[in-house]
BAFI-3210 file (N, C-alpha, C; in Angstrom, 3 decimals, decimal comma, padded with zeros to 6 digits):
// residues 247
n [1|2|3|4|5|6|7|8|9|10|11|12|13|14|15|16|17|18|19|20|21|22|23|24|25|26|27|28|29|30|31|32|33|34|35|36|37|38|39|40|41|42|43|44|45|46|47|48|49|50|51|52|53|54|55|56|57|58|59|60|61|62|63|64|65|66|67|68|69|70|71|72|73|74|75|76|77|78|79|80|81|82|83|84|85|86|87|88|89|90|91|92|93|94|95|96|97|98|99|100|101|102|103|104|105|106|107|108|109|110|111|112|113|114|115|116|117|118|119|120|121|122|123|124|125|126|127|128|129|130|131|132|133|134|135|136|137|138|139|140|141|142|143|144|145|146|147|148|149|150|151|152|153|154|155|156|157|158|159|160|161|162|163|164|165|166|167|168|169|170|171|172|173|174|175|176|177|178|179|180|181|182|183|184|185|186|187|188|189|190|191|192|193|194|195|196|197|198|199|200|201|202|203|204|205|206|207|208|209|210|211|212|213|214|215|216|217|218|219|220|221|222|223|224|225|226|227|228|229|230|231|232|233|234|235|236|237|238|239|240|241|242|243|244|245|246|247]
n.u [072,865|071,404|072,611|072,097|073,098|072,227|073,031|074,078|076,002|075,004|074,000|071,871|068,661|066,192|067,596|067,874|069,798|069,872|068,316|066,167|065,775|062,773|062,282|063,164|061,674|059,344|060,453|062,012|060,649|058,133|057,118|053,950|053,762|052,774|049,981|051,817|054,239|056,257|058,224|060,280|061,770|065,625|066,015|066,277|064,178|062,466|063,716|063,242|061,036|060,405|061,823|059,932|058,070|058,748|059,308|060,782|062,996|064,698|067,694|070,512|072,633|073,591|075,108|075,300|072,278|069,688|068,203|064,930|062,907|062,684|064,101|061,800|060,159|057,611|057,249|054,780|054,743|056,696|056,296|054,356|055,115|056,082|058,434|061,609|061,706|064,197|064,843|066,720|069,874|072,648|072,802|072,316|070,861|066,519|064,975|064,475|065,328|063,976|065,885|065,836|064,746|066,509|066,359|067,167|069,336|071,293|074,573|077,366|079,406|082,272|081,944|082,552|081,540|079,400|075,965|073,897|070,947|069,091|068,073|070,124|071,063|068,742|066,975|066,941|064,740|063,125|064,750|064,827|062,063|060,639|062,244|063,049|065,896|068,881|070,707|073,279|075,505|077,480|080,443|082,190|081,221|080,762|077,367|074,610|072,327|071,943|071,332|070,028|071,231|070,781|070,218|070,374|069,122|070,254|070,146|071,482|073,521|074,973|076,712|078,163|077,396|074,860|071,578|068,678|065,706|063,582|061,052|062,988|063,620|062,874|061,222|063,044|061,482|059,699|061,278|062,380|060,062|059,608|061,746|064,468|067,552|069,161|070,759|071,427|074,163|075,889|075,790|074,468|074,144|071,365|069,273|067,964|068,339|068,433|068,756|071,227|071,866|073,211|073,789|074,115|075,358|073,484|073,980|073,566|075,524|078,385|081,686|083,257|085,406|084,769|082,419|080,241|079,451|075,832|074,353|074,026|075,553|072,860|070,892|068,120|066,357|064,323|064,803|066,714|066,575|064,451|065,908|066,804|068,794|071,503|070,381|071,613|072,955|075,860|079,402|081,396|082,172|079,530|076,337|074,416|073,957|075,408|074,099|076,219|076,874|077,706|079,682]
n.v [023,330|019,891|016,907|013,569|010,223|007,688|004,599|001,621|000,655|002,503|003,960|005,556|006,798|004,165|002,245|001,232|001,588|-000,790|-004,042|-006,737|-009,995|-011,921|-014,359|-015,865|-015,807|-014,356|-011,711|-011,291|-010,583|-011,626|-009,884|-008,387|-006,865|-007,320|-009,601|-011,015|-010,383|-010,964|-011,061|-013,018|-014,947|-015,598|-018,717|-022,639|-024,024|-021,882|-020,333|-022,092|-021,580|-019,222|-019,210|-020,548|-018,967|-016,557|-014,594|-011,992|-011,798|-011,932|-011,053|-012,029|-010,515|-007,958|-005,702|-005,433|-003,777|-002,507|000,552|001,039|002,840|004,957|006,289|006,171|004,323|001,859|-001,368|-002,100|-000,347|-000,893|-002,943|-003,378|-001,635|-003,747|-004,229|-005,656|-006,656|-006,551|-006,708|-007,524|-007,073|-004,982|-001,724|-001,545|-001,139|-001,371|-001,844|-002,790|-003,208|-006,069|-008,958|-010,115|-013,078|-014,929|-017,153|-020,686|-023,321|-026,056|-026,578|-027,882|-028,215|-028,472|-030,950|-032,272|-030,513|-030,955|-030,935|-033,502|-034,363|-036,604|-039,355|-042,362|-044,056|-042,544|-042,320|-040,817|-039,857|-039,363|-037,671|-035,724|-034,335|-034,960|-034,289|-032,168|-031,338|-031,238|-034,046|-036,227|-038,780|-039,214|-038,997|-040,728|-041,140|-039,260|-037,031|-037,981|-036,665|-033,641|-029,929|-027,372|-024,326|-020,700|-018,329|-014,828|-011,711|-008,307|-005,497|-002,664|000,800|002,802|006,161|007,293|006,720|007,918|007,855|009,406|009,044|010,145|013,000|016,627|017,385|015,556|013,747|012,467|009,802|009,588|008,687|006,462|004,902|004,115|002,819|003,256|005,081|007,130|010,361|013,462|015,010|016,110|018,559|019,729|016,884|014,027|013,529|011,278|008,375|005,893|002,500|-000,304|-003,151|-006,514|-009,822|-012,459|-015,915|-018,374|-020,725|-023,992|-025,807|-026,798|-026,275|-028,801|-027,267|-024,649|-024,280|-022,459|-022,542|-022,833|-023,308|-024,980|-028,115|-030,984|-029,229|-029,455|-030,777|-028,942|-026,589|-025,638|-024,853|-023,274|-021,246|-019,813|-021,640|-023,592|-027,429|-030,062|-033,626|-034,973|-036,874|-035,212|-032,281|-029,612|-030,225|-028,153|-025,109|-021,772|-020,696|-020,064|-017,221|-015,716|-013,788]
n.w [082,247|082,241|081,838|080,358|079,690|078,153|077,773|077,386|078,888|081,024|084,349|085,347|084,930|085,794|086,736|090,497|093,714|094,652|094,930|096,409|094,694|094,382|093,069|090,474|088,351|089,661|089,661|087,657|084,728|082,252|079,510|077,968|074,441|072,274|071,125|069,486|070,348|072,820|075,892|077,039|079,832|080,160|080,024|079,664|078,708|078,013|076,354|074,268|073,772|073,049|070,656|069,067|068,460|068,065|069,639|071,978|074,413|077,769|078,784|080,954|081,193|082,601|082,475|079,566|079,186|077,561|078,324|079,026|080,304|083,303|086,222|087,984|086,948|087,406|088,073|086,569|084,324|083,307|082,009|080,580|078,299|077,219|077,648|080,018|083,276|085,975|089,211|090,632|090,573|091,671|091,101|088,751|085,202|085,651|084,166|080,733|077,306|075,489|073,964|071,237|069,143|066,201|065,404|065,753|065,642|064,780|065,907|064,533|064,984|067,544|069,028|072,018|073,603|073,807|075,156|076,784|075,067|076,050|076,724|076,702|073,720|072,176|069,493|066,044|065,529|067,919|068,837|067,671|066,861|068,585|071,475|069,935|069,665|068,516|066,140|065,927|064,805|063,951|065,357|068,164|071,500|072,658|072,894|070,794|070,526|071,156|072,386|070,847|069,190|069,761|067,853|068,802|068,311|069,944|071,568|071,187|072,243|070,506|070,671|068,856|066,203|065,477|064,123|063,906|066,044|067,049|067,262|067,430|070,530|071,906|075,147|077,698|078,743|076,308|074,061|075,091|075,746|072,918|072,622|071,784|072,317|074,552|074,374|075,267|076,157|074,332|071,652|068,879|067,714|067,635|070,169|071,138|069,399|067,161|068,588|067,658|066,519|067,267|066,674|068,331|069,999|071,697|074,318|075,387|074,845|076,207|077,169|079,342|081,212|080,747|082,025|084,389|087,395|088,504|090,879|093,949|094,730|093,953|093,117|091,478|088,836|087,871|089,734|088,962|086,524|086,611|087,761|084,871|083,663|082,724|082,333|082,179|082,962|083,328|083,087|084,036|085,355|086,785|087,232|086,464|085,079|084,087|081,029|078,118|076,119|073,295|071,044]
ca.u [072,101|071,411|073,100|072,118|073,591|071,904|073,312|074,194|076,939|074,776|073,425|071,048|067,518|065,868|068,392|068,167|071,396|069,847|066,442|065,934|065,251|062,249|062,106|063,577|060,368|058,665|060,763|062,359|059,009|057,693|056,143|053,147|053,653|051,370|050,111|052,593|055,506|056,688|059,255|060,660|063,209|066,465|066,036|066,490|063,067|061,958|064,507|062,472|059,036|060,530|062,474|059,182|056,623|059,406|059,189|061,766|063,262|065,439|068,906|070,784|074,239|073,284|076,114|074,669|071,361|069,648|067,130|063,550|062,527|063,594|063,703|060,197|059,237|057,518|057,215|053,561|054,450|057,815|055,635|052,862|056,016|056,693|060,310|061,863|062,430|064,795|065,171|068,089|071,252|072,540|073,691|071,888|068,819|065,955|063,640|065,501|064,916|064,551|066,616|064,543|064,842|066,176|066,876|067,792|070,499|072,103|076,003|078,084|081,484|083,229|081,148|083,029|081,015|077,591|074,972|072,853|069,516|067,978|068,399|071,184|070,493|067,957|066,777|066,739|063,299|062,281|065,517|064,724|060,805|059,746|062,893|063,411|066,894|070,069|070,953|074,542|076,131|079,090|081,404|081,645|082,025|079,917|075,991|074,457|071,284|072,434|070,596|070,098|071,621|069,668|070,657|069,370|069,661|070,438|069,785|073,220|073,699|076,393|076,592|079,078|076,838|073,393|070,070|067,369|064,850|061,879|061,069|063,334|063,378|061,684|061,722|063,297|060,119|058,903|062,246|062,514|058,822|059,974|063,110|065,777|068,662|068,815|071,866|071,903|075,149|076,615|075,250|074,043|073,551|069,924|069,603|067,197|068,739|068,431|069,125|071,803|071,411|074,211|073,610|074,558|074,753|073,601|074,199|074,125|076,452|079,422|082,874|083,270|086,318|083,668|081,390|080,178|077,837|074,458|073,666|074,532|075,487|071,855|069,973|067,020|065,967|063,555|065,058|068,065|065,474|063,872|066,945|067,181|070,480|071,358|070,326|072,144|073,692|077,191|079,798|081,853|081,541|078,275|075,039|073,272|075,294|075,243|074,725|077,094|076,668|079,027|079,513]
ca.v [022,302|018,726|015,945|012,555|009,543|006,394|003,688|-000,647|001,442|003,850|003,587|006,187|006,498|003,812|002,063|001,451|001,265|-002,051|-004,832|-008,050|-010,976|-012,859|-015,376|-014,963|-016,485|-013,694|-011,002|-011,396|-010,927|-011,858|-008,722|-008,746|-006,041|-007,232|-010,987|-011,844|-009,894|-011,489|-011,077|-014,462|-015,002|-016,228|-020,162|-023,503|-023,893|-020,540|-019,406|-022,702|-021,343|-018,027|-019,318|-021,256|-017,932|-015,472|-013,639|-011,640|-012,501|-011,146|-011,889|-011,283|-009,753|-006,599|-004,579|-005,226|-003,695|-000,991|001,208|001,311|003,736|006,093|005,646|006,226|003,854|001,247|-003,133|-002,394|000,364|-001,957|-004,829|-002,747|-000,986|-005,039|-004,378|-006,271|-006,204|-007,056|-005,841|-008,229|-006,633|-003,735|-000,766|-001,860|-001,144|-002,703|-001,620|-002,626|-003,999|-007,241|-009,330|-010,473|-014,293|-014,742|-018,413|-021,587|-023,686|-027,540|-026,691|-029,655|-028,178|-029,145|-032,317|-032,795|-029,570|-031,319|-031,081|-034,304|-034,078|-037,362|-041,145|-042,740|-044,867|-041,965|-042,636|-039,925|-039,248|-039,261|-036,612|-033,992|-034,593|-035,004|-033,472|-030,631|-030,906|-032,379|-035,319|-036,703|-040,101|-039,314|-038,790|-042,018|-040,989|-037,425|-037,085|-038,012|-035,887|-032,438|-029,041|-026,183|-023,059|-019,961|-017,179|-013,821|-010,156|-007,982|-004,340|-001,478|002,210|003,586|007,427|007,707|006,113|007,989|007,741|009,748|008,136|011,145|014,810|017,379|018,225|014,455|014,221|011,261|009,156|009,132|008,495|005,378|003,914|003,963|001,218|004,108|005,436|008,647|010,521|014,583|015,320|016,278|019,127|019,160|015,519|013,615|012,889|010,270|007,480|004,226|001,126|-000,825|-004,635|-006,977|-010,691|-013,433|-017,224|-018,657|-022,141|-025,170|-026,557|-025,653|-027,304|-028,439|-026,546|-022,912|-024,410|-021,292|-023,426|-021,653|-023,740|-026,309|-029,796|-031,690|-028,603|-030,223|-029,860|-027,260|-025,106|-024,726|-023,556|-021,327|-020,039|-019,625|-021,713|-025,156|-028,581|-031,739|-034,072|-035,156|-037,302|-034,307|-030,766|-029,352|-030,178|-026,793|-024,411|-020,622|-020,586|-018,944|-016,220|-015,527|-012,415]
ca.w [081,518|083,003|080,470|080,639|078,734|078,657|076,382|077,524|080,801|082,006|085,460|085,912|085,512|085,108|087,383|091,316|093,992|095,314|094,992|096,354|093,968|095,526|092,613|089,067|087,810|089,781|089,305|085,929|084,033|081,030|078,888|076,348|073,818|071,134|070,963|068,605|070,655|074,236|076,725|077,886|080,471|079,512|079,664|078,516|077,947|077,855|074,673|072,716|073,142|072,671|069,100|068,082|068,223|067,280|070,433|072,728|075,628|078,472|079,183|082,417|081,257|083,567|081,613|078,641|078,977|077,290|079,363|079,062|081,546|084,089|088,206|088,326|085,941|088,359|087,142|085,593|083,216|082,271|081,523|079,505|077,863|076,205|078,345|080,963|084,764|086,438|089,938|091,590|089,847|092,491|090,338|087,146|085,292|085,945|082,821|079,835|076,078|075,656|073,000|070,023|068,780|064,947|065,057|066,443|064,890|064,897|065,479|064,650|065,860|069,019|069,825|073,015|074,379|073,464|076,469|076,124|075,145|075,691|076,756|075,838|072,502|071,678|068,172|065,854|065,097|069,058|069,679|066,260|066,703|070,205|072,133|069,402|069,944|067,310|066,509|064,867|065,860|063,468|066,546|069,159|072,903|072,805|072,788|069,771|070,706|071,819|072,229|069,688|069,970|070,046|067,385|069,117|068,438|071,498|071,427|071,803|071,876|070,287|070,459|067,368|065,099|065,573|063,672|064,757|066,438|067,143|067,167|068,177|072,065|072,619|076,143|078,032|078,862|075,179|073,560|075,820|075,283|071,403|072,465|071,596|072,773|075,318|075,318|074,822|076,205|072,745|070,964|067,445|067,497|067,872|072,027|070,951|068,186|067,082|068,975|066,777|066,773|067,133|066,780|069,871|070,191|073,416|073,840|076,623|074,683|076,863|077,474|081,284|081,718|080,511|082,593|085,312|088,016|088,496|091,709|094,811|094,325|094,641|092,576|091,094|087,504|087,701|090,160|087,959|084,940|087,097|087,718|083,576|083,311|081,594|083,264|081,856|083,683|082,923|083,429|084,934|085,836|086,987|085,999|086,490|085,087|082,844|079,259|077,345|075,210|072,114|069,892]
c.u [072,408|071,753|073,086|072,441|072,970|072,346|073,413|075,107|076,261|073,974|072,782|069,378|066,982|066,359|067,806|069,183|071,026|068,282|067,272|065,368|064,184|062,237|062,431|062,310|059,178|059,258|061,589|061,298|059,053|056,686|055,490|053,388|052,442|051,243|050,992|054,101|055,765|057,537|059,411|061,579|064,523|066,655|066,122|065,198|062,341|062,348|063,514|061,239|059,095|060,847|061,044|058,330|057,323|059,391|060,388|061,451|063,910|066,329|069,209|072,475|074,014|074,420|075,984|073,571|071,202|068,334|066,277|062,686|063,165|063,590|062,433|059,254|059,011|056,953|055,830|053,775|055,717|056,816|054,999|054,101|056,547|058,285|060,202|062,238|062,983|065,521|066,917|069,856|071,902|073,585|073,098|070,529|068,003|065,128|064,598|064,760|065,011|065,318|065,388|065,873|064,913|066,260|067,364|067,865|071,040|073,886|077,065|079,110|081,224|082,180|081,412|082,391|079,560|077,227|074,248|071,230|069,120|068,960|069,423|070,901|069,415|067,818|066,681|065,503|062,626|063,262|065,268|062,994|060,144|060,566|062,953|064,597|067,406|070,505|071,879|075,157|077,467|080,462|081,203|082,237|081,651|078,578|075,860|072,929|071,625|071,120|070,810|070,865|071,050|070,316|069,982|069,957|069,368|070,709|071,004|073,144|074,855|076,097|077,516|078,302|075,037|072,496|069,076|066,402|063,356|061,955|062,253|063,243|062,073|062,227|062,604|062,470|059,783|060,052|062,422|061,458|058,921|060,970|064,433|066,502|068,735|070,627|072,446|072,911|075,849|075,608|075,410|074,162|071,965|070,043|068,614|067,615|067,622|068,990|070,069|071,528|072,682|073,773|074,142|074,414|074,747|073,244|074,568|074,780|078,159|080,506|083,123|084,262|085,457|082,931|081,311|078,766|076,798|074,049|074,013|074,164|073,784|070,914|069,331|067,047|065,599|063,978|066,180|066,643|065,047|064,629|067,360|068,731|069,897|071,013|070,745|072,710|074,532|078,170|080,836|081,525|079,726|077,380|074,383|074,313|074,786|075,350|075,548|077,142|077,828|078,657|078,844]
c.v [020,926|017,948|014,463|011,642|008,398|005,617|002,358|-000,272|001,896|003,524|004,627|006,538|005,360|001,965|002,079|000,766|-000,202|-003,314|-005,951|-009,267|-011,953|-014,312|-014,640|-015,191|-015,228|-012,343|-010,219|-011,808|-011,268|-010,510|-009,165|-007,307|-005,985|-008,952|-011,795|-011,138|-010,153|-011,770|-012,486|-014,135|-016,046|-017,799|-020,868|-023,794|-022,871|-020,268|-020,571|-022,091|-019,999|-017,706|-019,331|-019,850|-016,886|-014,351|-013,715|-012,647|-011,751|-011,859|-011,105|-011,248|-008,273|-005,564|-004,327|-004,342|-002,228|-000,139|001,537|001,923|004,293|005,257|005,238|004,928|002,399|-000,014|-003,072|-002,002|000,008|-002,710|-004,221|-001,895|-002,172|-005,057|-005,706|-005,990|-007,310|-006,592|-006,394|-007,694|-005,350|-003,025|-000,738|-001,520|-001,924|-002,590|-001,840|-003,893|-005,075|-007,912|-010,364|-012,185|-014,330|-016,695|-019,376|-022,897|-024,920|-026,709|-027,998|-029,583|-028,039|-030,359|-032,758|-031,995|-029,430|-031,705|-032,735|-033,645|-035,429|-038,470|-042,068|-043,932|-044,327|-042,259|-041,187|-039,242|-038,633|-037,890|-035,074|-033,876|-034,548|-033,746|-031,823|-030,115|-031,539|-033,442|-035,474|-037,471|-040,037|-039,675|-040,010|-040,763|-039,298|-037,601|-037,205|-036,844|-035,218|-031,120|-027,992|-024,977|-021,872|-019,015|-016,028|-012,125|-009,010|-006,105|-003,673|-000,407|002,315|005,173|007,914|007,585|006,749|008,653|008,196|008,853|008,776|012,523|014,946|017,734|017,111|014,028|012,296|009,515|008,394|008,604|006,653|004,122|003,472|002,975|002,065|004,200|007,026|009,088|012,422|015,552|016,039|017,303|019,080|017,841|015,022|013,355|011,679|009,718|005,854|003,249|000,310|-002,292|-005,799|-008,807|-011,541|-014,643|-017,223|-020,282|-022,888|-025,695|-026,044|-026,883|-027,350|-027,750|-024,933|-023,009|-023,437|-021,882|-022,329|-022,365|-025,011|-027,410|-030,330|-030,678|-029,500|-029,534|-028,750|-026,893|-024,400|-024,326|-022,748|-020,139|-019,703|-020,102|-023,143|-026,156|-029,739|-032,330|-035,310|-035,629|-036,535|-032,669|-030,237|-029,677|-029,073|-025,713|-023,083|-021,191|-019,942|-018,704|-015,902|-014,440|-011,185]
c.w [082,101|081,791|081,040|079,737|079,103|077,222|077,705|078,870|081,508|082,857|085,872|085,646|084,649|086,017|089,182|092,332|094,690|094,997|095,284|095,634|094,909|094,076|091,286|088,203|087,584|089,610|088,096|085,492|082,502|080,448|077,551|075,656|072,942|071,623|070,447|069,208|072,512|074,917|077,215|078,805|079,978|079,962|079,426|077,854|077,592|076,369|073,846|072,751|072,611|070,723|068,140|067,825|068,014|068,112|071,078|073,905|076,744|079,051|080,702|082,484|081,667|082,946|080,449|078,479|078,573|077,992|078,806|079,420|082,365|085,528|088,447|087,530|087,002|087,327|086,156|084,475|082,550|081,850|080,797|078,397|076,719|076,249|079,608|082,149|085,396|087,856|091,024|090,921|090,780|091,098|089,181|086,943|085,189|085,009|082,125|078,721|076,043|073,869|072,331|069,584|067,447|064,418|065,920|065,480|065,520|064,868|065,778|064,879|067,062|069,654|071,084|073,997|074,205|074,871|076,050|076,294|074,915|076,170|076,339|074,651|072,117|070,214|067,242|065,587|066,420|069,329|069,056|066,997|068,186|071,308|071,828|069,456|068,290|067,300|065,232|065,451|064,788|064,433|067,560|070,519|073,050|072,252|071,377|069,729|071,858|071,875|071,357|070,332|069,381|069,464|067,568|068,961|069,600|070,849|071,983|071,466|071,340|069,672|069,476|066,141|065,354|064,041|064,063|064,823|066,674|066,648|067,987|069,576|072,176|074,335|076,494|078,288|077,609|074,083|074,212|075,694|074,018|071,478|071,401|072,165|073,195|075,393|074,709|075,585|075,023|071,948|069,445|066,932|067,888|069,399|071,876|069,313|068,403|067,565|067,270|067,485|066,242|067,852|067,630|069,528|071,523|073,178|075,129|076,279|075,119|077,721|079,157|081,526|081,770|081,204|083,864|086,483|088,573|089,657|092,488|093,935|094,498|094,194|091,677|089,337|087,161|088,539|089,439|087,182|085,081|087,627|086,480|083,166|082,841|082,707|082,549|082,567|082,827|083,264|084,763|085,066|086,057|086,114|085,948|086,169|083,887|081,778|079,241|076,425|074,682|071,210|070,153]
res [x|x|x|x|x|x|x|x|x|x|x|x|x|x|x|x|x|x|x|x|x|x|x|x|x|x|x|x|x|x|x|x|x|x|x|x|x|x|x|x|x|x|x|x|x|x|x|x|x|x|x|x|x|x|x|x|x|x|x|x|x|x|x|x|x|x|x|x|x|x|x|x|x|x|x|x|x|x|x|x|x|x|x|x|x|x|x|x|x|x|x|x|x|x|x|x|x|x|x|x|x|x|x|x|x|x|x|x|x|x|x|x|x|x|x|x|x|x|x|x|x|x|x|x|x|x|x|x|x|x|x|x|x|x|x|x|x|x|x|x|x|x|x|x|x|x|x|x|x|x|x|x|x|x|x|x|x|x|x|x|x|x|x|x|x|x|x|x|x|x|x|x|x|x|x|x|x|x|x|x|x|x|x|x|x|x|x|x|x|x|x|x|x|x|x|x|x|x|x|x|x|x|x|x|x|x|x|x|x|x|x|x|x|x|x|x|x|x|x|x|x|x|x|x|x|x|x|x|x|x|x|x|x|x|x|x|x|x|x|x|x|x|x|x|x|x|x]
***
């Protein structure tokens, strides 16, 4: 008997041992599921249009991910699937769920690890209202207009904890188009569960010492974004640099 396990580790179908990124823009896609359900890429501006219309997104913690498809499953029938691709990761899969948007949030702790959002002597009405970011001048000597942070739920297998998810003897394919969990190794358990859902912050607000640079000295605004990372610029440490994801 052939036993396959696919959960947020598993590297096989679905998965290939190598791709070239020609553009994350162009190859980290955006999927329509329904009108009201849409893959973003993970962004600074991307996660707000993603917060405001309540649509997914797709992150790029490649160890995280949960699989959407098999080998075979080629970028059209991800994208029509309302998954994500991602082919630049060697070893990882490249069809995989994307993380759903429940919120985005003012946090007023650690002020010293506030991104700016805006002009210096921003007013508050132009930084809540126009920018869409936060705004608190309590603190002297740290942005008074910062950026939101992005409360998102991120899709996980766990094969201890299963929930059926279909019929009996559902095959791999159709278990997968459903945004389940494949893993019939284990007899008299379901080989097709439920995805469990475990909440995340992701946040430009990020202390320069955490700071992880996403790109040469002299990267431009938008090519950091289209590389889906933060762009502020700052007295020290990088201006183009990873979010970071919590919980």
């Amino acid at each position: 008997m052939l036993f396959l396990i696919i959960s947020t580790k598993t590297r096989l179908p679905g998965y290939h041992p190598g791709g070239t990124l020609q553009s994350l823009s162009s190859d980290i896609t955006t999927m329509r599921a329904s009108p009201e359900s849409d893959a973003t890429p993970l962004g600074d501006r991307a996660i707000r249009q993603a917060a405001r219309h309540k649509r997914g997104f797709c992150d790029f913690d490649a160890s995280s991910r949960v699989n959407c498809g098999n080998e075979r499953t080629s970028y059209d029938t991800c994208k029509s699937n309302g998954c994500c691709y991602d082919s630049s990761k060697m070893g990882y899969i490249w069809c995989f769920q994307p993380w759903s948007v429940k919120d985005r949030i003012c946090n007023y702790n650690n002020p010293s690890a506030r991104a700016n959002c805006g002009m210096e002597g921003i007013n508050e009405q132009k930084c809540t209202k126009e920018n869409d970011c936060c705004y608190d001048e309590k603190t002297s000597g740290v942005p008074s207009c910062f950026p939101k942070d992005l409360i998102a739920e991120k899709p996980t297998c766990n094969p201890n904890n299963r929930v059926n998810c279909a019929y009996p003897n559902v095959t791999l394919e159709a278990c997968l188009r459903l945004k389940c969990c494949f893993d019939n190794s284990t007899l008299g358990k379901p080989y097709c569960y439920n995805t469990e859902k475990k909440n995340v912050t992701v946040t430009c607000n990020v202390a320069t010492s955490e700071k992880v640079n996403c790109g040469m000295d002299g990267i431009s605004k938008d090519t950091c974004r289209n590389k889906d990372c933060c762009y502020y610029e700052t007295p020290t440490g990088p201006w183009c640099y990873k979010m970071k994801i919590t919980g």
